[in-house]
LOKOL-596690 format. One line per 10 residues: number of its first residue (from 1); for each residue x, y, z of N, C-alpha, C. Coordinates in Angstrom, 2 decimals. Layout:
N
NUM = X:Y:Z:X:Y:Z:X:Y:Z | ...
***
This chain:
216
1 = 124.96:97.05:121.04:123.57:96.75:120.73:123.48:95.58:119.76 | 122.77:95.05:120.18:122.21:93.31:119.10:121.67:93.84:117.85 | 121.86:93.31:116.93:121.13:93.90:115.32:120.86:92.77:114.83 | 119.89:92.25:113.86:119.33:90.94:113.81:119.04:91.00:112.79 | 120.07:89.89:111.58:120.16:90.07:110.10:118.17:89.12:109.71 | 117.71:89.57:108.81:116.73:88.76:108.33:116.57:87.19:108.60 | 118.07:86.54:108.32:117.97:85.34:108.37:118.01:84.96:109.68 | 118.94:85.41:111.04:119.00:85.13:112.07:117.23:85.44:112.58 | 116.73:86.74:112.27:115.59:86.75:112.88:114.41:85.43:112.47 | 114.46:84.73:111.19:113.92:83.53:111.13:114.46:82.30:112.05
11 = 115.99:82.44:111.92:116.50:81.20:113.24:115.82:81.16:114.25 | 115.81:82.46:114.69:115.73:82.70:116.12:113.82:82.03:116.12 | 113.06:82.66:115.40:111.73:81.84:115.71:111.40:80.74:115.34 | 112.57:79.84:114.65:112.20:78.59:114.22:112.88:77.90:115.41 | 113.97:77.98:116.02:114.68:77.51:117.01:113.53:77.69:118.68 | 112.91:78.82:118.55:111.72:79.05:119.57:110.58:78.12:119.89 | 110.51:77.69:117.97:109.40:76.55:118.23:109.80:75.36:118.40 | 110.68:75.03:117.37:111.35:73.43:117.61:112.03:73.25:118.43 | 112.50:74.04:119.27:113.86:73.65:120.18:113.36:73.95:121.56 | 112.55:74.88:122.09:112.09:75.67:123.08:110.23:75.05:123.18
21 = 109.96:74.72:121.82:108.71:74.40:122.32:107.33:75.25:122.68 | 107.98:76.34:121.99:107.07:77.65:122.56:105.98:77.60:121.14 | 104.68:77.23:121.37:104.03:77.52:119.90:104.09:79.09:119.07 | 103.87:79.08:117.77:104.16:80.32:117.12:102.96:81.53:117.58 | 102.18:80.59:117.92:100.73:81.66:118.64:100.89:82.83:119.63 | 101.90:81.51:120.27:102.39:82.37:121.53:103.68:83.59:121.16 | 103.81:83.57:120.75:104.83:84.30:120.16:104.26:85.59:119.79 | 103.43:85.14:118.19:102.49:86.38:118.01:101.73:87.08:119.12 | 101.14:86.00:120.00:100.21:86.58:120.72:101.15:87.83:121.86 | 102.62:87.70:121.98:103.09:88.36:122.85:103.54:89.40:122.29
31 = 103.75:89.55:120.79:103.70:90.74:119.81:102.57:91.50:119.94 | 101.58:90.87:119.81:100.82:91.49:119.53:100.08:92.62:120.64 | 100.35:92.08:121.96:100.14:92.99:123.35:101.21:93.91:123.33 | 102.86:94.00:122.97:103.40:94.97:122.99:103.00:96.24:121.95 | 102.15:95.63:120.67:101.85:96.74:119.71:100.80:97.67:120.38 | 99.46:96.86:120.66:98.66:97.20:121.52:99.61:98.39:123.18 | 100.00:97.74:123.99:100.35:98.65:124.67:100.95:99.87:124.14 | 101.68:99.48:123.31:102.62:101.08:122.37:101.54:101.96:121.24 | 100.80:101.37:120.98:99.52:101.48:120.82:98.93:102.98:121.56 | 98.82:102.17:122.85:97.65:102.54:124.03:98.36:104.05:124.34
41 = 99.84:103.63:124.48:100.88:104.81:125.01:100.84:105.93:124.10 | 100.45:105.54:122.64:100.92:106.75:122.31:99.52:107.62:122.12 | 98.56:107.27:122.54:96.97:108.23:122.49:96.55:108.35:124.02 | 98.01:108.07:124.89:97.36:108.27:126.29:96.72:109.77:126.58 | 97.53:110.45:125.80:96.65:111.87:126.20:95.62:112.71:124.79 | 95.58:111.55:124.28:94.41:111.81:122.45:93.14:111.59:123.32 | 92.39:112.51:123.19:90.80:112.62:123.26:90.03:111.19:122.53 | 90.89:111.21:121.31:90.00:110.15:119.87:90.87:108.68:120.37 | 89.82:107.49:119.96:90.06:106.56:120.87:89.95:105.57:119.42 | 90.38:106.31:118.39:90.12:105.35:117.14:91.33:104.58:116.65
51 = 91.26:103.71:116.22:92.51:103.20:115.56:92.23:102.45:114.34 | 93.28:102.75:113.19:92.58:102.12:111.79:94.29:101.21:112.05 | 93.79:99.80:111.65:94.44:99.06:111.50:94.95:98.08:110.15 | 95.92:98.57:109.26:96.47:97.92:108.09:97.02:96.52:108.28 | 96.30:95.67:107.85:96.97:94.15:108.00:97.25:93.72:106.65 | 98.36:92.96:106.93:98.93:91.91:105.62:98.36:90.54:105.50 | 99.23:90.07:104.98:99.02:88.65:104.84:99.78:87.58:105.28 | 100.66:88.19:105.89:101.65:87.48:106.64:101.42:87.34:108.14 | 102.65:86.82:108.78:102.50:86.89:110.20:102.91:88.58:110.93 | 102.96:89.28:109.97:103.03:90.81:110.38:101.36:91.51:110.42
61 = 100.95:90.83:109.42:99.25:90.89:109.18:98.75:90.41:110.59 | 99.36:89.06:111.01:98.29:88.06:111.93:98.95:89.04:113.23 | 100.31:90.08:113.54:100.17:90.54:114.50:98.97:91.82:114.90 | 99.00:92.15:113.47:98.24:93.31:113.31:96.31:93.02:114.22 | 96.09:91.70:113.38:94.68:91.19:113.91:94.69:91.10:115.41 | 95.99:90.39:115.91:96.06:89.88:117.76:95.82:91.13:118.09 | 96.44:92.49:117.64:96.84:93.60:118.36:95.20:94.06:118.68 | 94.27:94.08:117.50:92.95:94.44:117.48:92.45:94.05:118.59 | 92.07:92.89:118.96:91.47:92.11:119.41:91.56:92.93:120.94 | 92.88:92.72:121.61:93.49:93.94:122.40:93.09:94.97:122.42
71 = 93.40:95.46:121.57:92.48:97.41:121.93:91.46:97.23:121.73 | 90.53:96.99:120.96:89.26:96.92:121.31:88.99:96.49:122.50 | 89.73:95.50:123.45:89.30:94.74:124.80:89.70:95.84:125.96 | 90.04:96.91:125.34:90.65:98.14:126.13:89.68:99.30:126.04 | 88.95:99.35:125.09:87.91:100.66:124.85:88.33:100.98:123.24 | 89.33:100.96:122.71:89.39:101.65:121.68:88.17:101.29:120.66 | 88.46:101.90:120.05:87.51:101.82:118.37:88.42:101.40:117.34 | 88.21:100.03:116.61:89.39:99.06:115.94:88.60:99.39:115.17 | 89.32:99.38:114.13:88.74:99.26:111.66:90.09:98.64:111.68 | 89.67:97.24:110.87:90.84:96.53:110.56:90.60:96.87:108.80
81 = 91.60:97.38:108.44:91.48:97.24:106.86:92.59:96.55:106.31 | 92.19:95.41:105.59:92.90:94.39:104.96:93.33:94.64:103.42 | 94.92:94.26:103.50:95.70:94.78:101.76:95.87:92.93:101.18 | 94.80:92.07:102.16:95.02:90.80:101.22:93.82:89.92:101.27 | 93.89:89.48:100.81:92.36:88.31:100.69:92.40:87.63:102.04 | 91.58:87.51:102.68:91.61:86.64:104.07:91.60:85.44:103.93 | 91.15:84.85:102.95:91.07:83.47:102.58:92.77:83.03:102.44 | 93.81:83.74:102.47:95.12:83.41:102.12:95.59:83.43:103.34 | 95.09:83.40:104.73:95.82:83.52:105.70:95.69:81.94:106.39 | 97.00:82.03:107.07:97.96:80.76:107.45:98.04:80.58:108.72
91 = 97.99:79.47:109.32:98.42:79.22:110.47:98.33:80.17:111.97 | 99.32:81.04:112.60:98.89:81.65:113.69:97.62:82.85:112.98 | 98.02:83.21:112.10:96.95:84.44:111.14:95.92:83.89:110.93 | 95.60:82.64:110.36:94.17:82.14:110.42:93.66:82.50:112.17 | 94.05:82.01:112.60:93.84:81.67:114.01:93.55:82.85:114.82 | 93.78:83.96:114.35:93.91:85.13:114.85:92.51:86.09:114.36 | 92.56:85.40:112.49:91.47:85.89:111.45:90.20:85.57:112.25 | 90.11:84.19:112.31:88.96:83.34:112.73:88.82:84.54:114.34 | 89.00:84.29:115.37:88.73:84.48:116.62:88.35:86.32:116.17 | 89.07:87.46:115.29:88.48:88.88:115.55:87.01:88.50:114.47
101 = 86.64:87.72:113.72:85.65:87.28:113.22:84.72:87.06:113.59 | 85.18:86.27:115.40:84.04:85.91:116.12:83.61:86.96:117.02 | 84.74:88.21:117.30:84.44:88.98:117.87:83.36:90.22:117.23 | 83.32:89.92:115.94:82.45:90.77:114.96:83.47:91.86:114.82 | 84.63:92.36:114.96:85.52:93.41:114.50:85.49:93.95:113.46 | 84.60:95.18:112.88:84.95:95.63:111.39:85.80:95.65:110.90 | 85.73:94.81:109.77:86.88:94.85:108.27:86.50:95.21:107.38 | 87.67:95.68:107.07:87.31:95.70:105.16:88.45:95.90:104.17 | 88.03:95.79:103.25:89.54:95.77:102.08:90.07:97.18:102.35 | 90.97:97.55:101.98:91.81:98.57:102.12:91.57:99.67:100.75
111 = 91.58:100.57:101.48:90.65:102.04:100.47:91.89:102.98:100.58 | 92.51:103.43:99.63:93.42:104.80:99.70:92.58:106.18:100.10 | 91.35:106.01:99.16:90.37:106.83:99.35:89.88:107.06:101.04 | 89.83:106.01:101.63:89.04:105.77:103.36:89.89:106.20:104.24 | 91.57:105.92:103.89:92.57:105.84:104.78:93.03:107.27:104.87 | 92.78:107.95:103.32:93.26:109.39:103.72:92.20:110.42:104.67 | 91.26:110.10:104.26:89.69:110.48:104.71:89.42:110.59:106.04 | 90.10:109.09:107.18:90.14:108.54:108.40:90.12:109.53:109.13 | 89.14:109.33:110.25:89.44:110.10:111.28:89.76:109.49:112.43 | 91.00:108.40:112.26:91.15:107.61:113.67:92.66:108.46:114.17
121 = 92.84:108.46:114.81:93.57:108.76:115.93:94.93:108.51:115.80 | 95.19:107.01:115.33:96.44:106.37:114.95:96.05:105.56:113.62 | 97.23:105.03:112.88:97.37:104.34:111.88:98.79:103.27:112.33 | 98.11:101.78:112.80:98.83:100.78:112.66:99.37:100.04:111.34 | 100.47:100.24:111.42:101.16:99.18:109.85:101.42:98.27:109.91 | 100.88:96.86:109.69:100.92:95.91:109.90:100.90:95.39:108.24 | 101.22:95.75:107.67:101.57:94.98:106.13:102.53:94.03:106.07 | 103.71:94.32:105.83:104.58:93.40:105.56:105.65:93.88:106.56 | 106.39:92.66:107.17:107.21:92.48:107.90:109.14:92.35:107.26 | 109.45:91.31:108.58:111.14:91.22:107.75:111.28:90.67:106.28
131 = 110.22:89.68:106.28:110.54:89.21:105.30:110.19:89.53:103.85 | 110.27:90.94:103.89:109.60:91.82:102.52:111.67:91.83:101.93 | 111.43:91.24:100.39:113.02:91.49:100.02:113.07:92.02:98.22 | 111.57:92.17:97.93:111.45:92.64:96.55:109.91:94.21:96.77 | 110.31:94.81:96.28:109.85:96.01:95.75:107.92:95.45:96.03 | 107.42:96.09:97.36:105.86:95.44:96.48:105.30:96.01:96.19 | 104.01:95.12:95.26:103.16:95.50:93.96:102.37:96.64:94.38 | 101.95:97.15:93.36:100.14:98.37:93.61:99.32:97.73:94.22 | 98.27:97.95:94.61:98.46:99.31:95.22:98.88:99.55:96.16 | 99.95:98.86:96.49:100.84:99.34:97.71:101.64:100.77:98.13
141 = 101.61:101.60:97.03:102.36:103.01:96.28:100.91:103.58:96.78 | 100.10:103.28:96.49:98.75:104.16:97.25:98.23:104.62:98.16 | 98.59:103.26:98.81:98.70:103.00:100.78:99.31:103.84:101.44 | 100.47:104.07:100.94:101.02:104.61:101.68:101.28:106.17:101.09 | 101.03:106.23:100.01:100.37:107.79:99.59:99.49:108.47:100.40 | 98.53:107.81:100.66:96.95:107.70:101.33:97.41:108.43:103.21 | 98.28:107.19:103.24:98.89:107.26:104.92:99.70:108.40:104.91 | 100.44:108.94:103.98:101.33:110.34:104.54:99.90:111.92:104.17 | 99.39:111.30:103.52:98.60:112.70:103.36:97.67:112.54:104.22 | 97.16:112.05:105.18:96.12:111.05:106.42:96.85:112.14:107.36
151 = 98.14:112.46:107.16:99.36:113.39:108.58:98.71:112.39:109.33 | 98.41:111.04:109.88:97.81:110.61:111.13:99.26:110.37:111.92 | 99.91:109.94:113.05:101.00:109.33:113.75:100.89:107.56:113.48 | 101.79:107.37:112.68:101.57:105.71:112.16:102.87:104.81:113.53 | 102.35:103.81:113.74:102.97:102.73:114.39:103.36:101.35:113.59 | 104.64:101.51:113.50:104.76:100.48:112.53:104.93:99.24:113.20 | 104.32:98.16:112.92:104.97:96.52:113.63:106.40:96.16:112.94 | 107.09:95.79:113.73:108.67:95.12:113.76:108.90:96.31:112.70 | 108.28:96.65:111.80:109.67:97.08:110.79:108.41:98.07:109.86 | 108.65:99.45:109.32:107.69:99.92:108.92:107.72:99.09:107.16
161 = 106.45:98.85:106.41:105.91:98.41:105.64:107.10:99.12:104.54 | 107.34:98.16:103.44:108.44:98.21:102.60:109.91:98.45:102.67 | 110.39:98.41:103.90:112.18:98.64:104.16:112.53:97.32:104.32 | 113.80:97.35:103.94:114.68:96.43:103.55:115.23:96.19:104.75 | 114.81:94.81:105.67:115.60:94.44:106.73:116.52:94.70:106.72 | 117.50:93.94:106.01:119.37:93.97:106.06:119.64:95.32:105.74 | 119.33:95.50:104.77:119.91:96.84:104.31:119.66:98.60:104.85 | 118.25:98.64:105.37:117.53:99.93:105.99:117.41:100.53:104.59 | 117.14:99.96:103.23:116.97:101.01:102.24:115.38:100.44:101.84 | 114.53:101.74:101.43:113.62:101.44:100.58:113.49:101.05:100.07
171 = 112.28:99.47:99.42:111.98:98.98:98.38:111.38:99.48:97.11 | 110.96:100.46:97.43:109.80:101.30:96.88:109.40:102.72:97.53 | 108.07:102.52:97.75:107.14:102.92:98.30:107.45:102.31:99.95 | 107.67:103.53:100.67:107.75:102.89:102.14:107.20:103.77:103.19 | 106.56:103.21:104.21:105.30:103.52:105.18:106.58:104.77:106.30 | 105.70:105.55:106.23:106.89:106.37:107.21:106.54:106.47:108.29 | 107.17:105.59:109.63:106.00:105.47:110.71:106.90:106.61:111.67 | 105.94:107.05:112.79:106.14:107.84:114.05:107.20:107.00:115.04 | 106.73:105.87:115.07:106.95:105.10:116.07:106.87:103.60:115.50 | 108.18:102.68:115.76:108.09:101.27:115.18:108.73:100.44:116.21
181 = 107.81:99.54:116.68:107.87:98.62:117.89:108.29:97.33:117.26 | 109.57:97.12:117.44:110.22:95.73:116.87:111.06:94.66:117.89 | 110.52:93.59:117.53:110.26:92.39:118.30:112.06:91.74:118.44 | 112.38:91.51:119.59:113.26:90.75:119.64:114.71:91.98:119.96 | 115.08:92.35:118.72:116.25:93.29:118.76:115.73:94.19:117.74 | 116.59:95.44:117.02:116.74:96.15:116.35:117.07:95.14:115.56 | 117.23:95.43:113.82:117.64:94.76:112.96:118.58:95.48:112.33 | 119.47:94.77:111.46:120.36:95.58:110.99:120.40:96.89:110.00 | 119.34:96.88:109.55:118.92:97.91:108.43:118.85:99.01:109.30 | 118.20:98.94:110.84:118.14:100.15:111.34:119.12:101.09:111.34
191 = 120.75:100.68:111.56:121.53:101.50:111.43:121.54:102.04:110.20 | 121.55:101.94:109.26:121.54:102.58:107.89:121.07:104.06:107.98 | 121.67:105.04:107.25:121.05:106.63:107.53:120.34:106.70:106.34 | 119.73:105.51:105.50:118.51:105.87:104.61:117.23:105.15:105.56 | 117.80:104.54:106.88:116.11:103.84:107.16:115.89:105.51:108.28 | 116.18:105.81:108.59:116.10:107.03:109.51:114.43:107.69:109.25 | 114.68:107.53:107.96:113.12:108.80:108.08:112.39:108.35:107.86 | 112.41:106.82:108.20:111.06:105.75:107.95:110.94:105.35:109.34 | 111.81:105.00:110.20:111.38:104.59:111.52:111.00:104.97:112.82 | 111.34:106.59:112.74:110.64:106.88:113.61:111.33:106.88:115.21
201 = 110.95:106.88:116.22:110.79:105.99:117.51:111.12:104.73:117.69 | 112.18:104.12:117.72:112.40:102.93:117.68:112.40:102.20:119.28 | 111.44:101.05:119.44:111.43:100.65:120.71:111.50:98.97:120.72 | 112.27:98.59:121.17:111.79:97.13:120.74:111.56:96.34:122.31 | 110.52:95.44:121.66:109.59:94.32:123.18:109.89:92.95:122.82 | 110.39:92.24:123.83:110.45:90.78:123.89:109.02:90.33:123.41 | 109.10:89.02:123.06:107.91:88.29:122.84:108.14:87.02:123.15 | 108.63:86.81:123.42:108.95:85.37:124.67:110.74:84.29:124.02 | 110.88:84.48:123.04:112.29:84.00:122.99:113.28:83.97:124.00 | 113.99:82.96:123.83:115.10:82.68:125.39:115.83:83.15:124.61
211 = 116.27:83.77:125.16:117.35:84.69:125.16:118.73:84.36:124.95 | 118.79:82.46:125.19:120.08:81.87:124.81:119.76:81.75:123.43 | 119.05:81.66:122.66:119.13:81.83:121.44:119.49:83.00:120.67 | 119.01:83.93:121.36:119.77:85.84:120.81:121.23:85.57:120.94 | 121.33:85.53:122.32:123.19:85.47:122.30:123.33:84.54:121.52 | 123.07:83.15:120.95:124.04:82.55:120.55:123.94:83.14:118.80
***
């Protein structure tokens, strides 16, 4: 099995754009339909058609927004709740911000209070991705306080919110998902027997990378 250290997983999408030509949109945008479908799969037989959606500020955030956009275009019921200022979002994430904006998609800042409260169906984690490598700040310890006492079934994007790519150890405070749909390969932390009771279901979906770049 392929395992994909932090840094290779940046090669691999910088080599996608400059070398392959594939814009980063497209990329996200093909993340973001596998979350959505894994998504869709796991409330195929849930009555409740809700989904509360945690976005970052990163491009783990901007998958989180594509994914919305998606289930809602499916029937669901999207709440995007945001752990960062929107005004800080970048490139494919602007791009992603702007367009569920135009779709009128409810947002709102992120409530420990709302999230435990929730009565959606699923809880998407879309906070922080691979490239989380220091312990993060409050109220991030809340979030995910909020999310285990919620008992909801959480879906984590690429990697559940606070684990240590390389390593599979906790930074902190870390999101304990049901199910975590990660892009490309497994990463190396997964083997670790401290990431175990954070990940859940592990499934991972292409998102358009050639594949001569994995092997090499």
């Amino acid at each position: 099995m392929i395992r994909l250290t932090r840094a290779q997983v940046r090669e691999i999408d910088r080599r996608s754009i400059e070398e392959y030509h594939i814009p980063g949109v497209v990329l996200m945008e093909n993340a973001a339909r596998a979350v959505a479908d894994a998504a869709h799969n796991m409330l195929l037989h849930s009555k409740r058609k809700s989904i509360l959606i945690l976005c970052g500020g990163g491009n783990n955030g901007g998958d989180g927004l594509a994914a919305a956009r998606h289930l809602h275009n499916a029937g669901f019921d999207v709440h995007i709740s945001l752990t960062t200022d929107p005004a800080r979002y970048q490139n494919e994430a602007l791009a992603n911000w702007q367009i569920m904006q135009a779709m009128r998609l409810p947002a709102a800042a992120a409530d420990p209070k709302l999230i435990e409260s929730t009565e959606a169906a699923l809880i998407i984690d879309a906070i922080f991705g691979t490239g989380l490598t220091s312990p993060p700040r409050p109220p991030f310890d809340q979030l995910v306080a909020a999310i285990e006492r919620s008992g909801i079934p959480v879906l984590a994007v690429d990697i559940p919110s606070g684990l240590d790519c390389d390593t599979g150890k906790p930074l902190g405070s870390c999101v304990q998902a049901t199910r975590t749909i990660t892009f490309v390969a497994e990463k190396v932390g997964f083997a670790a027997a401290e990431a175990e009771p954070y990940l859940g279901q592990v499934e991972v979906a292409g998102i358009g990378c050639p594949r001569e770049i994995v092997d090499s």
